[in-house]
SEVOGU-896313 format. One record per residue (C-alpha): residue in three letters; x, y, z. Coordinates in steps of 0.001 Angstrom, whole numbers, padded with zeros to 6 digits, always signed. Layout:
<pts>
ALAXYZ
...
</pts>
This chain:
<pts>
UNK-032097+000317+008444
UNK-029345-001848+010420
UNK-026726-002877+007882
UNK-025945-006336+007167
UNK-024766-008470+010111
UNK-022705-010397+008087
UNK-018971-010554+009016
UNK-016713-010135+005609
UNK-013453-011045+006770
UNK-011369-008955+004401
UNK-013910-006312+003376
UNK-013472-007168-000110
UNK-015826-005641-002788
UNK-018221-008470-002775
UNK-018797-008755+001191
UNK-020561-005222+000302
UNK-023042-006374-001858
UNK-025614-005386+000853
UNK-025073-001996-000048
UNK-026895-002082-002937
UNK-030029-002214-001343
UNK-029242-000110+001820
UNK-026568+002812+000290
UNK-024017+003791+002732
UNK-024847+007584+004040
UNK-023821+010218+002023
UNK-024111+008291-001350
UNK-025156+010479-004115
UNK-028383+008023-004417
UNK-030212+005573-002231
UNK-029764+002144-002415
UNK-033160-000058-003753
UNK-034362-000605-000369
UNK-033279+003493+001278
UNK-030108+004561+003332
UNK-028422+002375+005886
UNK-027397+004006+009490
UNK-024151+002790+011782
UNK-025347+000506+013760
UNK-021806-000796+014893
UNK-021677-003713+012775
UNK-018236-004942+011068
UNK-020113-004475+008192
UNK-020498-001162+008475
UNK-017736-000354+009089
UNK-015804-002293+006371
UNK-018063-000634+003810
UNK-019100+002637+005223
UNK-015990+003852+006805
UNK-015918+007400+006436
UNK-018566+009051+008491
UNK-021202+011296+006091
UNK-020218+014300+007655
UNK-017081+014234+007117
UNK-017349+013146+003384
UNK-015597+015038+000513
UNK-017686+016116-002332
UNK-016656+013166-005125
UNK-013973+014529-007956
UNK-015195+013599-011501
UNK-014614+010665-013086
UNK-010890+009809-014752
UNK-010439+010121-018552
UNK-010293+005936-019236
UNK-006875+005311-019187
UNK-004420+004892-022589
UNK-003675+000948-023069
UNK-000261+001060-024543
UNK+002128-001356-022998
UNK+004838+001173-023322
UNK+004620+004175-020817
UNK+001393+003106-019379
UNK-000059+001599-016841
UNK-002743-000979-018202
UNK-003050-003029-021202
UNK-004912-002147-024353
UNK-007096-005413-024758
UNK-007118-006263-020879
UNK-008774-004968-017568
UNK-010666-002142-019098
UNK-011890+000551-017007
UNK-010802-001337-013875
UNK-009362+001018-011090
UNK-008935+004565-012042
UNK-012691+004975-013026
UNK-015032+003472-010275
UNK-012621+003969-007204
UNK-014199+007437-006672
UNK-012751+008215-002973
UNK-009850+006939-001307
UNK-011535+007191+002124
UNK-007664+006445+004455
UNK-006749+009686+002876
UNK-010466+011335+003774
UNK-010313+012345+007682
UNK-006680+013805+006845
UNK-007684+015979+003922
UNK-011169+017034+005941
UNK-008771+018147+008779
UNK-010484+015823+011011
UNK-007012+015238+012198
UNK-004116+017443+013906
UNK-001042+018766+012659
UNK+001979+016375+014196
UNK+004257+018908+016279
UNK+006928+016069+017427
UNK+007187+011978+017039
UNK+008030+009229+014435
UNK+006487+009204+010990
UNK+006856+005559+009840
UNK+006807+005130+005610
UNK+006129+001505+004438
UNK+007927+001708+001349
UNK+006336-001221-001046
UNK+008436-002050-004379
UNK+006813-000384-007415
UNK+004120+001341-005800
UNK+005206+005289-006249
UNK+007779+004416-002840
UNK+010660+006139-004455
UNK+008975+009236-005138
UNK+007648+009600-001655
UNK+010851+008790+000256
UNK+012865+011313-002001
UNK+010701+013845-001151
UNK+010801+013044+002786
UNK+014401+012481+002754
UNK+014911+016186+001275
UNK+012028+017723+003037
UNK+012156+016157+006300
UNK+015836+017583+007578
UNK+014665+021272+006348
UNK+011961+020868+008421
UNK+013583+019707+011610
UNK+013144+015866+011310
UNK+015486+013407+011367
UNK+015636+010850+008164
UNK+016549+007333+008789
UNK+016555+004871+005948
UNK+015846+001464+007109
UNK+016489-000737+004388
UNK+019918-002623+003286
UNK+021078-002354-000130
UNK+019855-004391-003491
UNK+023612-005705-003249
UNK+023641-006535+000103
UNK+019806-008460-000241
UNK+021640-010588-003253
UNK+025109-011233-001310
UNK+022953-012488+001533
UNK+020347-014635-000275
UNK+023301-016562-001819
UNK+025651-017262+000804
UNK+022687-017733+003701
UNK+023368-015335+005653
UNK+020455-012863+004847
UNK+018088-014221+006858
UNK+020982-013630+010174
UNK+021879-010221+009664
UNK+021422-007925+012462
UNK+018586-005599+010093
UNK+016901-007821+008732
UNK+016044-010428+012727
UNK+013236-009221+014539
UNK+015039-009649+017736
UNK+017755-007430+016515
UNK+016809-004873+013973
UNK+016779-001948+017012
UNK+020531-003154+017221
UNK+021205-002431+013708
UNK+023453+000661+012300
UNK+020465+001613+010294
UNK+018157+001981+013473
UNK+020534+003686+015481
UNK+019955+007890+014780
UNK+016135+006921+014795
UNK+016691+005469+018195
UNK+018863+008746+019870
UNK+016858+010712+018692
UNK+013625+009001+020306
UNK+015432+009712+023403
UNK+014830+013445+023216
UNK+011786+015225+024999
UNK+010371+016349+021656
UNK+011381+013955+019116
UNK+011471+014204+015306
UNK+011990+011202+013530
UNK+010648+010208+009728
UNK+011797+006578+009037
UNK+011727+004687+005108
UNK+011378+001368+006131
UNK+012161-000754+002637
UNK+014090-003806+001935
UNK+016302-006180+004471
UNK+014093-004635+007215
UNK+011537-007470+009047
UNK+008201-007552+007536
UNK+006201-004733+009495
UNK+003075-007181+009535
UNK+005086-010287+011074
UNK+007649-008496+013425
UNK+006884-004737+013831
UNK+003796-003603+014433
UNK+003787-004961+018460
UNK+007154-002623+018688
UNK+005690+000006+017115
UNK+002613+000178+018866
UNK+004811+000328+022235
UNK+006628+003164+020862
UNK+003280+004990+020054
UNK+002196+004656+023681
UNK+005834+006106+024818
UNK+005494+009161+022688
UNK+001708+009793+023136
UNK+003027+010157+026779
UNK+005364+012916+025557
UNK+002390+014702+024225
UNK+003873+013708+020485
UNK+002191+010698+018353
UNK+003261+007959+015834
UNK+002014+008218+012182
UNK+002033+004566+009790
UNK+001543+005907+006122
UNK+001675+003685+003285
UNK+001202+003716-001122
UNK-000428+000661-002590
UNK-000784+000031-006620
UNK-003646-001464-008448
UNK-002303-005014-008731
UNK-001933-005478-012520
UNK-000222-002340-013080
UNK+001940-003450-010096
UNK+003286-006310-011609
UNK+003708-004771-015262
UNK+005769-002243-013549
UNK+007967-004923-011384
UNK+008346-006655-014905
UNK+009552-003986-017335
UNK+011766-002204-014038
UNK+013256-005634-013836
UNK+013546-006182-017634
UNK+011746-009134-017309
UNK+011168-011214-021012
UNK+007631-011890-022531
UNK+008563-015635-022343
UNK+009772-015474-018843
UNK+006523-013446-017749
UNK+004483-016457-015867
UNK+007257-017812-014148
UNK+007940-014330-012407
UNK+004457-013772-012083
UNK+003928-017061-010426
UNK+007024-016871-007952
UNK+005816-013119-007176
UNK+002356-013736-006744
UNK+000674-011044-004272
UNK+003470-009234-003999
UNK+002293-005848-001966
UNK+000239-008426+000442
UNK+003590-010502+000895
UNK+005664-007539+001437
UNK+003399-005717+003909
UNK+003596-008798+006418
UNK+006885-010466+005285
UNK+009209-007480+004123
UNK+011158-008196+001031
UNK+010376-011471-000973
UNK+014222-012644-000300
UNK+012849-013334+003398
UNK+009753-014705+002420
UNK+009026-018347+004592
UNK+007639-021305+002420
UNK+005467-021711+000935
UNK+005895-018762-000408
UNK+009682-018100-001425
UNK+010461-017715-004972
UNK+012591-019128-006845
UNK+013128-022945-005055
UNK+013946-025902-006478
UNK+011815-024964-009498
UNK+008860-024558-008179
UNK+006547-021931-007657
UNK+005663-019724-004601
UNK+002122-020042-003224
UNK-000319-017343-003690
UNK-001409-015482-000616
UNK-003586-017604+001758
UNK-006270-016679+003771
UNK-004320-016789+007073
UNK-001736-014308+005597
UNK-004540-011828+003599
UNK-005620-011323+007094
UNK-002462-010618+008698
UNK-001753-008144+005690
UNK-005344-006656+006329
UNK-004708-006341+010146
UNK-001942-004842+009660
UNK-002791-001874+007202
UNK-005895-001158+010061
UNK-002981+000441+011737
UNK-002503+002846+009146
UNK-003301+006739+009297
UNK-002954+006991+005799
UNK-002911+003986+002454
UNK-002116+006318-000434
UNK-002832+004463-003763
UNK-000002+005249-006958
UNK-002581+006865-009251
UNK-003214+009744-006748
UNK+000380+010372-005372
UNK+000160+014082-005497
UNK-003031+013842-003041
UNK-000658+011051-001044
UNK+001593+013610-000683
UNK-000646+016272-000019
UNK-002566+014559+003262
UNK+000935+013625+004477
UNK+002228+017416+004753
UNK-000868+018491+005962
UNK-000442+016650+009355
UNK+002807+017362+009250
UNK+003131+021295+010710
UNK+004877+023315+008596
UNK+006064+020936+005924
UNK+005425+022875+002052
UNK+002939+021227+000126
UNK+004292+019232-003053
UNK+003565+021018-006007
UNK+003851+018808-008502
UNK+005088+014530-008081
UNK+008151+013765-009964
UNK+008078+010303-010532
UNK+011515+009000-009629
UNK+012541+005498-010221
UNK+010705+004268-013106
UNK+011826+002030-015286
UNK+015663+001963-016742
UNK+015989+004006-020185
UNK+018717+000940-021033
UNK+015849-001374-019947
UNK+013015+000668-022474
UNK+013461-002375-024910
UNK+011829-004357-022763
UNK+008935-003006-022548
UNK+005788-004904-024368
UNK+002773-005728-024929
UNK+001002-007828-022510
UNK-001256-010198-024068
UNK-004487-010523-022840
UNK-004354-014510-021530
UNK-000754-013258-019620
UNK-002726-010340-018119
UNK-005266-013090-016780
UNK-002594-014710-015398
UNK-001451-011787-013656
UNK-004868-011164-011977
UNK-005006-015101-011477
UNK-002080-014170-008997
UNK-002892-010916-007757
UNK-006709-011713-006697
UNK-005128-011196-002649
UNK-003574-007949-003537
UNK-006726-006967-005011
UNK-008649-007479-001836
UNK-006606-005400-000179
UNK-006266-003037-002556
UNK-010277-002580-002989
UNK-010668-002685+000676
UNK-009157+000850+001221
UNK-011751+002230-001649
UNK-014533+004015-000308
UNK-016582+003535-003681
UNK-019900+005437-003841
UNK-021960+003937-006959
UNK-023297+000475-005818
UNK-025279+000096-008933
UNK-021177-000167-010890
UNK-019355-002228-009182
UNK-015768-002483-009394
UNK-014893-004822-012930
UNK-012796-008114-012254
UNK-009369-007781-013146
UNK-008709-008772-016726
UNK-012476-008164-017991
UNK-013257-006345-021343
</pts>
């Protein structure tokens, strides 16, 4: 059977509906109406990406997760068996895991390094790996300091980093750049903050450098971590220190964050409408134009890690990479202040709505990169019981 010719424009779990009747191939059980085939459709391949042969045999399902506001990720009375539980195969990590793709002897491997998402943990590791292994390490980010300095006096949105037209100019991009010179380059790069959003002013540069080293036999590899969004913003609040009673203004001024940041880089060089923090009023949620800029650009990607699975992240990555050790076990690095641990609470349950309320465009693209495989349970909204 031909699957749906509908056209869901972010590939978000209800554009898949059709799969229900007509299962993707390889699901453990047909759908009402049989098995659907790829016929070539958008719809096909939005919700069957990975090819049946090359699936991976499902891993069992997570323990349901601990709702204690302090130390965990989700909230006791809030968004119940949400992620962890029905997102049964992560199918951007799939074709590297199956080996369906080769090791990476020479060119760039490019991090996006997303606040709160597990970012820390993997640039430590390539920063100490990467140089024992041969590679270069270039951080591409300006300091917290130097983000705050320029957002007050103006001048953030001028320095030589953070402008599209001159970030290959910048001090930071300079050992990436001599070393793309060489024959058989060796470059890993941690783009993070102060850098230009990779969605709005990167990924036409980058694809020109992929062509350049393709020709030099080498190849260009885009890896990313994203976070289930509630757990996302719970982390950005307690890291910060944020208080209960300041919760919905954050929330609201910080509203899609990982979608924002993919296109637009840090939020101090987000465009209206959606800076934070002006005039007292609060940012925009992610619009439709910008979900799809965020989605284009994370079709670029050879590999969307998600924070629950960090150690399989990690895993994938060193597998293309020839002869990097495997990880043993993730160290999570970065998480939130000891000094801060009073800070930590409770979430209720109508300020864990709110959250989803303003992560509903990070959960689209969040959803979009899981390759779920029981149609008959659907993914629960954020924030149901």
């Amino acid at each position: 059977m031909h699957a749906s010719r509908e056209r869901p424009g972010l590939c978000g779990v209800t554009a898949c509906r059709w799969t229900v009747n007509w299962a993707c191939p390889g699901s453990a059980a047909p759908g009402r109406r049989g098995y659907a085939h790829d016929d070539g459709t958008h719809a096909f391949r939005c919700c069957c990406p990975t090819p049946s042969s090359r699936l991976l045999p499902p891993p069992p399902p997570a323990p349901a997760p601990r709702w204690s506001g302090r130390g965990s990720s989700e909230h006791p009375r809030a968004m119940r068996s949400a992620v962890t539980t029905n997102c049964t195969r992560w199918w951007r990590s799939i074709e590297l895991s199956s080996g369906a793709m080769s090791p990476l002897q020479c060119g760039l491997v490019w991090f996006l390094h997303v606040s709160k998402s597990g970012g820390t943990t993997v640039a430590n590791y390539l920063g100490r790996v990467a140089p024992q292994n041969g590679w270069k390490y270039v951080n591409l980010w300006a300091s917290d300091d130097k983000l705050r300095s320029g957002w007050r006096t103006g001048t953030f949105a001028d320095s030589v980093l953070r402008n599209a037209s001159t970030w290959t100019q910048s001090e930071q991009w300079r050992p990436a750049a001599e070393e793309l010179q060489r024959a058989r380059p060796r470059v890993v790069v941690h783009q993070h903050h102060g850098s230009p959003g990779l969605g709005q002013s990167l990924l036409q540069p980058l694809q020109e450098l992929k062509r350049g080293l393709r020709a030099k036999g080498c190849d260009l590899l885009l890896a990313t971590v994203l976070r289930e969004p509630g757990a996302h913003m719970r982390s950005m609040l307690f890291y910060i220190g944020v208080p209960a009673a300041a919760l919905r203004p954050f929330v609201a001024n910080l509203s899609d964050y990982q979608a924002k940041y993919i296109v637009h880089g840090h939020e101090f060089g987000w465009p209206a409408p959606f800076t934070p923090w002006v005039g007292g009023s609060r940012a925009a949620t992610a619009t439709p134009a910008l979900l799809q800029k965020a989605s284009a650009a994370l079709e670029h990607f050879d590999l969307v890690g998600r924070t629950d699975e960090l150690q399989s992240f990690l895993a994938a990555l060193t597998q293309r990479l020839a002869g990097w050790p495997a990880l043993d076990r993730v160290r999570h690095d970065n998480a939130v202040k000891k000094d801060l641990a009073q800070n930590i609470f409770d979430v209720s349950t109508s300020d864990m709505r709110f959250i989803c309320k303003h992560s509903a465009g990070d959960a689209v693209l969040y959803w979009r990169n899981c390759n779920t495989r029981l149609p008959q349970e659907p993914p629960r909204k954020c924030g149901s019981s």
